[in-house]
C-alpha positions as CSV (number, residue, x, y, z in Angstrom):
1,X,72.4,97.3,110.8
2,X,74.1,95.7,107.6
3,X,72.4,93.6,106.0
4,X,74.7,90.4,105.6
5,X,75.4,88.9,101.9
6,X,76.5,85.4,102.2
7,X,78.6,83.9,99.3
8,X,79.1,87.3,97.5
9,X,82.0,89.8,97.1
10,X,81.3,93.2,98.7
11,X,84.1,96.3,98.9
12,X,84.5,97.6,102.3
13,X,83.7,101.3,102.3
14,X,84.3,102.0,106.0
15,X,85.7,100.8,109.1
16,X,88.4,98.4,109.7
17,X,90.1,97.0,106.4
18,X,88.5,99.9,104.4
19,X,89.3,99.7,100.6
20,X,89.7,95.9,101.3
21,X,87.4,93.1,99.6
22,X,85.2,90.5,101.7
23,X,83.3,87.6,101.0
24,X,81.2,86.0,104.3
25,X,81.2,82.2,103.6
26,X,78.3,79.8,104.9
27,X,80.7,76.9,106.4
28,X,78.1,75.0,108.6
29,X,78.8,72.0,106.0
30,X,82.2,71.2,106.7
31,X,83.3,73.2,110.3
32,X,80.1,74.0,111.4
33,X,80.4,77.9,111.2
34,X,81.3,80.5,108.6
35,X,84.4,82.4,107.7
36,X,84.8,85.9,106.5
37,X,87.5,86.4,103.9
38,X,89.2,89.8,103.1
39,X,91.9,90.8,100.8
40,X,93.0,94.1,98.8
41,X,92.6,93.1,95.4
42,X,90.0,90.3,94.0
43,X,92.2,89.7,91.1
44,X,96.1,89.7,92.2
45,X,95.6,90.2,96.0
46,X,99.2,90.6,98.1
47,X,97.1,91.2,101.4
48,X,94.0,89.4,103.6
49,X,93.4,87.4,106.0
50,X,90.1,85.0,106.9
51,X,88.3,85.2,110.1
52,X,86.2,82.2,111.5
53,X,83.2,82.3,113.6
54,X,80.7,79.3,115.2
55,X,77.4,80.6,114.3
56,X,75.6,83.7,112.7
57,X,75.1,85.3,115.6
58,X,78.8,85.3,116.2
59,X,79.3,86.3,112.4
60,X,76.6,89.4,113.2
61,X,78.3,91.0,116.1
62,X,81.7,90.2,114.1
63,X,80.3,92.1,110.8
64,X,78.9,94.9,114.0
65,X,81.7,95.3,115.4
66,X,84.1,95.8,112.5
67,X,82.2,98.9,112.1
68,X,81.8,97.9,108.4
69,X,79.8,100.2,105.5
70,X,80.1,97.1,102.5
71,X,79.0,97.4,98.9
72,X,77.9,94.3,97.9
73,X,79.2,93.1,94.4
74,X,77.0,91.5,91.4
């Protein structure tokens, strides 16, 4: 299984959105769950989208199921 970064940048090395950029964000402040945010460039990006989710269990089998091979970013 993936082991889940929260609050850093990782490149997507497989599965859906490959090449893309996401960042898993810790929400439970504000909405009470945490988003995933992915675009195709960190600097100028023209292409994305966010996901949101209620728990981490929901984030897990969302990160699972996208099939996703991340490296994480420093």
């Amino acid at each position: 299984m993936l082991k889940i970064e929260l609050e850093k940048q990782g490149r997507i090395l497989a599965g859906f959105y490959e090449g893309y950029f996401v960042k898993l964000h810790d929400d439970s402040n504000v909405t009470g769950g945490y988003y995933t945010f992915i675009v195709d460039d960190l600097t100028a990006p023209t292409d994305g989208g966010d996901y949101w989710v209620e728990n981490r269990e929901e984030l897990e089998a969302f990160v699972e199921s996208s099939q996703w091979e991340i490296e994480w970013l420093e």
